[in-house]
N, C-alpha and C positions, 0 to 999 in steps of 0.2 A: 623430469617428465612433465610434459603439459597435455591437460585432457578438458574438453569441452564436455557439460552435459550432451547425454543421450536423449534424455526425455524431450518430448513437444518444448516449445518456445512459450513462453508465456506471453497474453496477450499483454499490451502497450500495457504500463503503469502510467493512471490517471490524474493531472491534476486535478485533485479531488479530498474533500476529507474521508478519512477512512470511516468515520462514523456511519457514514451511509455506505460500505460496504457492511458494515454490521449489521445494520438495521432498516436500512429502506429498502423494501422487497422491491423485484422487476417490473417494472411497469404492465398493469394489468395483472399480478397475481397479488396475496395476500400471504404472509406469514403465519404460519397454522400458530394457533400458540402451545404452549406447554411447560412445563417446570424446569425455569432452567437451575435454579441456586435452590438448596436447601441446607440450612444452618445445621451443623450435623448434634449440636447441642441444645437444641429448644426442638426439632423437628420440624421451627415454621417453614414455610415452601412457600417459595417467590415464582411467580406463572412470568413469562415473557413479558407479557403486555404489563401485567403491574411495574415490575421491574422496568422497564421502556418506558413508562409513563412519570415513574417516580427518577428518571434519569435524565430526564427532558426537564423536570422542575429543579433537577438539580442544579443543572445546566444553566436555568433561568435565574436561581438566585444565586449563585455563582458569578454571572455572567452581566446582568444587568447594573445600571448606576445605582449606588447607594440612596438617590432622591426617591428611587422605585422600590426599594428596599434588598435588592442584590450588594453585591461585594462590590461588581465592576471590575472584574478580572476581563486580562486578556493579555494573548503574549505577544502583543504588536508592545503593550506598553510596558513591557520587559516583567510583566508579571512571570514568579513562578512559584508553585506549589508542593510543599513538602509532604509527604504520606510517610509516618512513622507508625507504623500498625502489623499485629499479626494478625493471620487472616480472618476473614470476614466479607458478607455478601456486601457492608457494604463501599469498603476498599474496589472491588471490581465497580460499585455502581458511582464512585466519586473518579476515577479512571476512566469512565466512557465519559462520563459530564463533562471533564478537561477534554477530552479529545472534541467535541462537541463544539465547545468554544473556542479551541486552537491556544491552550494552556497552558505550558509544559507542566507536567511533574515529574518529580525524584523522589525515585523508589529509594526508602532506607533504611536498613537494617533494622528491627526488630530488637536482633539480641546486641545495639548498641549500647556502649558504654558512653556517659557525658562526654568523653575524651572524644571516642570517638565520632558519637553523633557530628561534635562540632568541627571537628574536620569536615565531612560530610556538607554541612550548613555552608564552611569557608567556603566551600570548592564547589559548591551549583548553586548558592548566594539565593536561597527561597527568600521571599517577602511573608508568606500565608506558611503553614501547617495544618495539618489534619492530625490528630493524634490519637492511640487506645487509653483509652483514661489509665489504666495500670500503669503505662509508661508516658506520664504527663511529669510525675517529679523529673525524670532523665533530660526530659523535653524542655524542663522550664531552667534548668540546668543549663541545658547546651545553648539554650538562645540566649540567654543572660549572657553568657561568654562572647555569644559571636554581634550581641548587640538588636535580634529580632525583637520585636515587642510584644509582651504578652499577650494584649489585645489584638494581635494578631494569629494566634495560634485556637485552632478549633476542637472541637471532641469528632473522631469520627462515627462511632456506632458507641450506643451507650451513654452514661451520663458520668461526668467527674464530680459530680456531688458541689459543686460551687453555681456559678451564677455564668459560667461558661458556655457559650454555645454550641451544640450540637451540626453536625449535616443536616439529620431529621427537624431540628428545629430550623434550619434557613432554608430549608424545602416547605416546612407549615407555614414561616412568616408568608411564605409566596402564594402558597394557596389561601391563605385566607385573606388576601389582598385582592384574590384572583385578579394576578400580573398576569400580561398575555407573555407570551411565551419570547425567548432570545431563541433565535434560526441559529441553525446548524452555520455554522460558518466557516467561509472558502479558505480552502487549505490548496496548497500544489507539492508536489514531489519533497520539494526540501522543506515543507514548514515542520519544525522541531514539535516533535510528540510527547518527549519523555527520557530521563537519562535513568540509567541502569548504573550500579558499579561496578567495575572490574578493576582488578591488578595489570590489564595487557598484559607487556610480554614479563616488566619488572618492576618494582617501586610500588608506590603508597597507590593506593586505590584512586582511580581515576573515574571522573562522569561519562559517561558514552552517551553520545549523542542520537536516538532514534527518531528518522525523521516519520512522518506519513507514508510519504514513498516508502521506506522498509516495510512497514506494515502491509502496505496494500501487496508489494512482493512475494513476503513471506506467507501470507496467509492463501495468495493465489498458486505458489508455488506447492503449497502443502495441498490442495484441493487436485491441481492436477496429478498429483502421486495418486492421491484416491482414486482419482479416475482412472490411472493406470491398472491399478487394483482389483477395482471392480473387473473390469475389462477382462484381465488374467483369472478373477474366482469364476466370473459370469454371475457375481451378484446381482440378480436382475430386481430383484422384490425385498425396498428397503424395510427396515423392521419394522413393527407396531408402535413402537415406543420407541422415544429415544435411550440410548445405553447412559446407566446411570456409573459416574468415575466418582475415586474418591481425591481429594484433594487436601492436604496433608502438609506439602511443601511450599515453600513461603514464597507467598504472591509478590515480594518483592524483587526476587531473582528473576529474570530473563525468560530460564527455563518453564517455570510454575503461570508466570506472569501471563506468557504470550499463549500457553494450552487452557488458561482457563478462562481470560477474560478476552481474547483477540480470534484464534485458530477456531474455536466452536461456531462464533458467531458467524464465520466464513464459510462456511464447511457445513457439516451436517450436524443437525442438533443433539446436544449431547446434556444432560441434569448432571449437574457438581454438586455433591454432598462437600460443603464447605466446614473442613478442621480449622480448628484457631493454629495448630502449630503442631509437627510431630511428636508424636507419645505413643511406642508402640504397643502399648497391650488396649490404646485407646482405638489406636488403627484397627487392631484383629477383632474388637467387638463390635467395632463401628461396616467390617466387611459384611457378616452374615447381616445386623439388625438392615440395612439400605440394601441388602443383596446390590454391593458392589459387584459390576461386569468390567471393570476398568480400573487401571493403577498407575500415573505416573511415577517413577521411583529415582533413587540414584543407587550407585553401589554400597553405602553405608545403608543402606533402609532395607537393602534386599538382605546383607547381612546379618542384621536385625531380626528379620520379621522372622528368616529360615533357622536362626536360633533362641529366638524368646520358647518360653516352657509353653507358651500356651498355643504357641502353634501346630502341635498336633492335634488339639482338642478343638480348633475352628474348625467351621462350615465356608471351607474353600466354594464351595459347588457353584456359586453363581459369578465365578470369577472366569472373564473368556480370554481379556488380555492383558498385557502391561508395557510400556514405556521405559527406558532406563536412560537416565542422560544426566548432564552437569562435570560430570567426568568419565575415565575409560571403567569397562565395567567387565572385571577378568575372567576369562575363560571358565574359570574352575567353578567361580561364584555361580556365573551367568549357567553353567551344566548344571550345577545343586539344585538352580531356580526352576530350572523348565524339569529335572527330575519330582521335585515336589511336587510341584503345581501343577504335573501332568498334563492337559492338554492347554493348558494358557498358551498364547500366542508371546513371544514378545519379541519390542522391537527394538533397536538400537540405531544411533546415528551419529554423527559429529557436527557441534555448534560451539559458540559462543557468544559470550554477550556483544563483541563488533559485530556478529554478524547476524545480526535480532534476536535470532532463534537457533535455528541448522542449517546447515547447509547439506549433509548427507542423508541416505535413512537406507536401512537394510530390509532389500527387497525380499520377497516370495523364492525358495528354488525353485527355476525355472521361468522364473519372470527373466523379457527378453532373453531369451533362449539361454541364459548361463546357472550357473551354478553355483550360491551363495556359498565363503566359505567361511567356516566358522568364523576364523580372529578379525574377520573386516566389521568396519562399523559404516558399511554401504556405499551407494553408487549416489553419485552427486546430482544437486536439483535441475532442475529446470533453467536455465541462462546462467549457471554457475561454470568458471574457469576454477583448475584449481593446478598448481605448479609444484612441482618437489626441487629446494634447493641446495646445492652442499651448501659448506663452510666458504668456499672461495666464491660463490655466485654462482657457479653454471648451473645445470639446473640436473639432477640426478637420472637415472637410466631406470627402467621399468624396473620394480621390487625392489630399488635401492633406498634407504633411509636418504629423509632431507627434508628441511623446512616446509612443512606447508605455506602457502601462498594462496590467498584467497581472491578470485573477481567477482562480485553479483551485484545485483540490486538490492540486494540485503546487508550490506556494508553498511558502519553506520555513517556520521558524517563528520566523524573524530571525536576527540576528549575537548570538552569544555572548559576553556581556559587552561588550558596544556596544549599549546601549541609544537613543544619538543614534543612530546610523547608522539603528539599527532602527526612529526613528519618523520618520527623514528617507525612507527607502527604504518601507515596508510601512506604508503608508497606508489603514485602512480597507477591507482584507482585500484590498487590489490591492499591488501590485509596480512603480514607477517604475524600466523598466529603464535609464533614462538614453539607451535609442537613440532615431534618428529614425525614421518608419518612415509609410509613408501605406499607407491601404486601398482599393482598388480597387473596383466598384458588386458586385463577386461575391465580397467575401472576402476576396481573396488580399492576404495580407502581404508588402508591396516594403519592401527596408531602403533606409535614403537614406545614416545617416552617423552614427556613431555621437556623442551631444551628450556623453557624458560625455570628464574628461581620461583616463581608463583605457585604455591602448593593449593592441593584441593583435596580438605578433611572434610567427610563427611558431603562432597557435593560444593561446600563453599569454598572460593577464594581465600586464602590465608595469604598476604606480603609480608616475605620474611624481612623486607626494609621494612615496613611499620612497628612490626616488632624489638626492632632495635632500637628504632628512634625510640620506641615507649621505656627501654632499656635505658638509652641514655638519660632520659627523661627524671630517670630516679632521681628524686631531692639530695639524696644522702653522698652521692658522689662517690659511687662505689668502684665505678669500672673507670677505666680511658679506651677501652675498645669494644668492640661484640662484635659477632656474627651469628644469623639463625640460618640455618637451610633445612628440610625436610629430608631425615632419616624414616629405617623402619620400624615398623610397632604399630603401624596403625590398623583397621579394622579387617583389611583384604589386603594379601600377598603385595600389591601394588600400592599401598595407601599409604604415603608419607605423612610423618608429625614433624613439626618442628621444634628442631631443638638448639639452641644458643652454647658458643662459645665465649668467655669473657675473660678480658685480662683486667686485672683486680688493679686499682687505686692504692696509694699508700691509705686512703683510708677504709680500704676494704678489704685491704691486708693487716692495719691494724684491726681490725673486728674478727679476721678470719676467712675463708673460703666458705665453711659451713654455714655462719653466721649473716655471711655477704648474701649466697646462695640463697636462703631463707628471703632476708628481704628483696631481693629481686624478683623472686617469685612470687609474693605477694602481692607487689607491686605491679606483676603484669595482670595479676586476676583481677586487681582492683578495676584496670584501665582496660580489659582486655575482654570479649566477647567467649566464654568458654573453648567456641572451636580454635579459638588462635593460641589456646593455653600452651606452654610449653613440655606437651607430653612426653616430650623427646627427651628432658631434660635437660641439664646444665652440667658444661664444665668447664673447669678453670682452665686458664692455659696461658704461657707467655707472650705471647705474641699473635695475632690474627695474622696465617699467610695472604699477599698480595700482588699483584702483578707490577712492571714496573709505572703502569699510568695509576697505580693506588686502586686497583679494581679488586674486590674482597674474591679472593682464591677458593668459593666454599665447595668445589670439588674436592679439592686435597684436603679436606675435613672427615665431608661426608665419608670419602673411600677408608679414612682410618678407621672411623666408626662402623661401618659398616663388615670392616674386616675383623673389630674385635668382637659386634654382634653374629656375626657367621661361626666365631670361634666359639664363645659362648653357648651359641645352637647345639652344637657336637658335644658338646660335651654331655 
C-alpha cells in the first residue's frame, strides 16, 4: 500500500542555517523571554536570553582562529566534535554553538564502555571532544586507542579537577578578550548538522547523517500538526506560562535530542527541568517538587514509574501530558498508563533515528473526521510518503503486514562512511526501516513487529552483531561460533533481551560449559553498556544454524526458545 500525507504541505525548506529558525525572531517582532533550562539538581534557571547570549559566545570561541583566542572550528575544514556527556543544560547550549558555526557533532553514548566508545571515535573520526568529567578516565581511554590527543578533548559542564579546560572557560577566555562575535553562518538543505547512532536495519551501529535541511523539516513539520490541533480543540488563548517538561532521557538519542534542544525552539515555548540521566524514584520526586505538566517517555520508563512503590504516594496533579516513543509501546501498558494517570493526555507516534525525529503522530478522535483506533501509532506528517512491502517487492494490500518504506524531507543523508549500509537502507530517496507495519483504509499506521535483528531494551538500540563480535573478542578463545538475537523476559509483554548461543572451543570445553559461560559473561559486562547485557542468557550448543550463503538462521533459535519459555509459563 502506498499513501501520501493528508496534512497541508509544508512550506519550501530553506537554504538556511537552522539556528535562525531557533532563534531569530520575525522581522519586527521580538522574542518574549522566559526560562527555558533549569538544572533539576542545583535549581539554577537559565532565562532565553542568558542562554542565547552565552551560546553565541560559545559559538565565538568555538568558532574563531586560535590568534583570537577561539578553537577555529569549522566543518568546511572537516572539523568534527565529540559530545560524550549525560545530560546537562549545557550539552543543549554546546549543540546550538555547533549548529551556529556549521560543525558537525556526534552524539555518544553516555553509558559507553572504552571498547565501545572507540568504535564510535573510529566510525565519525572526531578531532575535538566535549566530555562529563565523571567519564573523562572512559574518554582518555578510548582516544588513546583511536589515536585523538588529549589536548584536544575538553570538560563540558563542570571541572575535572586538572588543568583541563572547560566550555565555560572558552566562553570567559572570550569575554574577557571582548572578541567580537563569529556570525551565524550559511548553511543550505544538505550542510551536515550532527550524526546520531543507530543499528539500521542490522549490524554494528552505524553514524546517521542529519542534515540542516532534516531539522528545518522536522521541526516545521511538527508545528504544523499543532496547528492542526489547535484548529480541531479551538485553543484560541495560549497559556500564561510556558509548560514546564521533565527531561530524564538521554540527550544523545534522536528522540530526547530533537524535543529538547531543536522542536521547542521551533514551536512554542516550553521550560525543561534538565535530569542528568534516568532514576526513577529521582523522576517521582523531581514531578511534584518542578510541578511537571509534561513527560517524554519510552515503554521501559512507563513501566517503571506505574510499578516503583512510591508511585502511589506522588502528587500526579500537575501532570496534563505525556509523549512515549523510542519503541512500540503495548497496548496493555499504554491502558495501565492513561488508567493511572487519569486524565493525562498521551501521545504516540512512529520514528527513527534515519528519519530525524518521526514521522507519524496519533491524532485527537475525531480530528479529520476519523476515528483514532487504539493499536495505531498515527497518521503520517506533512510531505511524508510512506509504502507497505512484501517479501517478494510488491507492495501489500490495505491492513496487510509489510515492510515500511519511508519518503520525506526528514530522511537523513545516509551512514557516514558506510556506503553498503547506505545503499542497502536509502533506496531511491525512500528509507527501508526494517519494521513491519500494515495500513489501515484511513491512514493510520499499526506496527506489527519489528523484521530487523536490532533489538530495542529499554528505548535503546542493542546490535545483536556487536555483541558477538565482543564475544569473539574474548582473549581466552572459548567459542568458534555465536549468535545473539532477542528473546522474551524483558520489561513489557513485547520487550526482547538478548540472549547468545555458543559453540565451545576445545578450550572451552576443556574448562567446561559452566566455567566457559562465566567468563563470557563477564567478559561482555566488562566491554558491554548494561543495556546490551546478555539478560536472556547463554547456551551452549553444537552448532549455529545457517543458511546456504552462511546467513546466521536466528529465527530457528529464537522459535526453540521461546517454545520452551511458553512451556515453562504453564506450568
Amino acid at each position: 500500500m502506498h499513501i501520501k500525507s493528508q496534512l497541508p504541505d509544508l512550506p519550501p525548506i530553506p537554504d538556511a542555517n537552522v539556528f535562525d529558525l531557533f532563534f531569530k525572531a520575525p522581522q519586527g517582532a521580538q522574542i518574549a523571554d522566559y526560562t527555558v533550562y533549569v538544572d533539576a539538581a542545583t535549581g539554577l534557571k537559565h532565562s532565553l536570553r542568558n542562554y542565547y547570549e552565552f551560546v553565541r559566545d560559545a559559538a565565538t570561541a568555538l568558532g574563531v582562529p586560535p590568534a583570537r583566542g577561539g578553537l577555529g572550528l569549522g566543518g568546511e575544514a572537516g572539523d568534527i566534535v565529540g559530545i560524550f556527556s549525560h545530560n546537562c543544560v549545557s550539552y543543549a547550549a554546546l549543540v546550538h554553538a555547533l549548529l551556529a558555526i556549521t560543525t558537525p557533532f556526534a552524539n555518544l553514548s553516555a553509558y559507553a564502555t572504552a571498547y565501545e566508545l572507540a568504535h564510535s571515535l573510529k566510525t565519525v573520526k572526531p578531532n575535538y571532544l566535549f566530555v562529563q568529567p565523571a567519564l573523562l578516565p572512559t574518554a582518555l581511554a578510548a582516544a588513546k586507542e583511536v589515536g585523538l590527543p588529549e589536548k584536544q578533548i575538553y570538560i563540558l559542564e563542570g571541572s575535572s579537577g586538572d588543568e583541563r579546560l572547560s566550555l565555560q572557560d572558552l566562553v570567559n577566555r572570550i569575554r574577557k578578550g571582548s572578541i567580537s562575535r563569529e556570525p551565524v553562518r550559511l548553511a543550505n538543505k544538505n550542510t551536515l548538522a550532527y550524526f546520531v547512532f543507530s543499528s539500521g536495519t542490522s549490524g554494528l551501529p552505524k553514524a546517521v547523517m542529519i542534515s540542516h535541511g532534516n531539522l528545518w523539516a522536522m521541526v516545521l513539520s511538527q508545528a504544523i500538526w499543532r496547528q492542526e490541533e489547535i484548529k480541531f480543540l479551538r485553543e484560541l488563548t495560549p497559556p500564561k506560562a510556558p509548560p514546564v517538561a521533565l527531561c530524564f532521557l538521554p540527550m544523545y538519542h534522536a528522540y530526547p535530542l530533537n524535543i529538547v534542544a531543536f522542536r521547542m525552539f521551533g514551536m512554542a515555548p516550553v521550560t525543561f527541568v534538565i535530569m542528568e540521566k534516568w532514576e526513577a524514584s529521582a523522576v517521582l520526586k523531581a514531578i511534584p517538587k518542578y510541578r511537571i505538566e509534561a513527560l517524554a517517555l519510552v515503554p521501559s520508563a512507563v513501566h517503571q514509574l506505574l510499578n516503583h512503590p512510591d508511585s502511589a504516594k506522588t502528587d500526579f496533579s500537575s501532570l496534563a501530558s505525556a509523549g512515549c516513543g523510542a519503541a512500540h509501546l503495548p497496548t496493555t501498558l499504554r491502558d495501565n498508563f492513561l488508567s493511572h494517570f487519569g486524565n493525562v493526555t498521551l501521545s504516540e507516534g512512529y520514528g527513527m533515528s534515519e528519519l530525524t525525529f518521526g514521522i507519524s503522530r496519533k491524532s485527537f478522535d475525531g480530528m479529520f473526521g476519523l476515528k483514532v483506533p487504539d493499536s495505531t501509532c498515527g497518521l503520517i506528517n506533512s510531505n511524508v510518503e510512506v509504502r507497505t512491502v512484501r517479501e517478494d517487492g510488491s507492495e501489500a494490500d490495505v491492513d496487510e503486514p509489510g515492510e515500511l518504506w519511508v519518503k520525506a524531507p526528514v530522511v537523513a543523508l545516509g551512514y557516514y562512511g558506510n556506503e553498503q549500509a547506505t545503499q542497502e537502507t536509502f533506496v531511491d530517496g525512500w528509507v527501508r526501516t526494517g519494521d513491519q507495519m500494515r495500513i489501515d483504509k484511513d491512514g493510520f499506521l499499526h506496527f506489527v513487529e519489528r523484521k530487523k535483528d536490532t533489538l530495542k531494551v529499554g528505548g535503546a538500540q542493542v546490535s545483536p552483531s556487536e555483541i558477538e563480535n565482543v564475544l569473539h573478542a574474548q582473549p581466552d578463545g572459548l567459542i568458534t561460533d555465536a549468535c545473539v538475537a532477542g528473546v522474551s523476559g524483558g520489561r513489557t509483554s513485547d520487550e526482547k533481551v538478548p540472549r547468545a548461543w555458543v559453540v565451545l572451543s576445545d578450550e572451552g570445553k576443556r574448562r567446561g560449559a559452566e566455567e566457559a559461560v562465566k567468563a563470557l559473561e563477564a567478559w561482555t559486562k566488562k566491554n558491554l553498556s548494561p543495556y546490551k547485557w546478555l539478560r536472556g542468557g547463554f547456551e551452549v550448543v553444537n552448532e549455529i544454524p545457517k543458511s546456504p550463503t552462511d546467513k546466521i538462521l536466528r529465527r530457528l533459535l529464537q522459535e526453540r526458545f521461546e517454545a520452551q519459555y511458553t512451556a515453562r509459563a504453564k506450568l
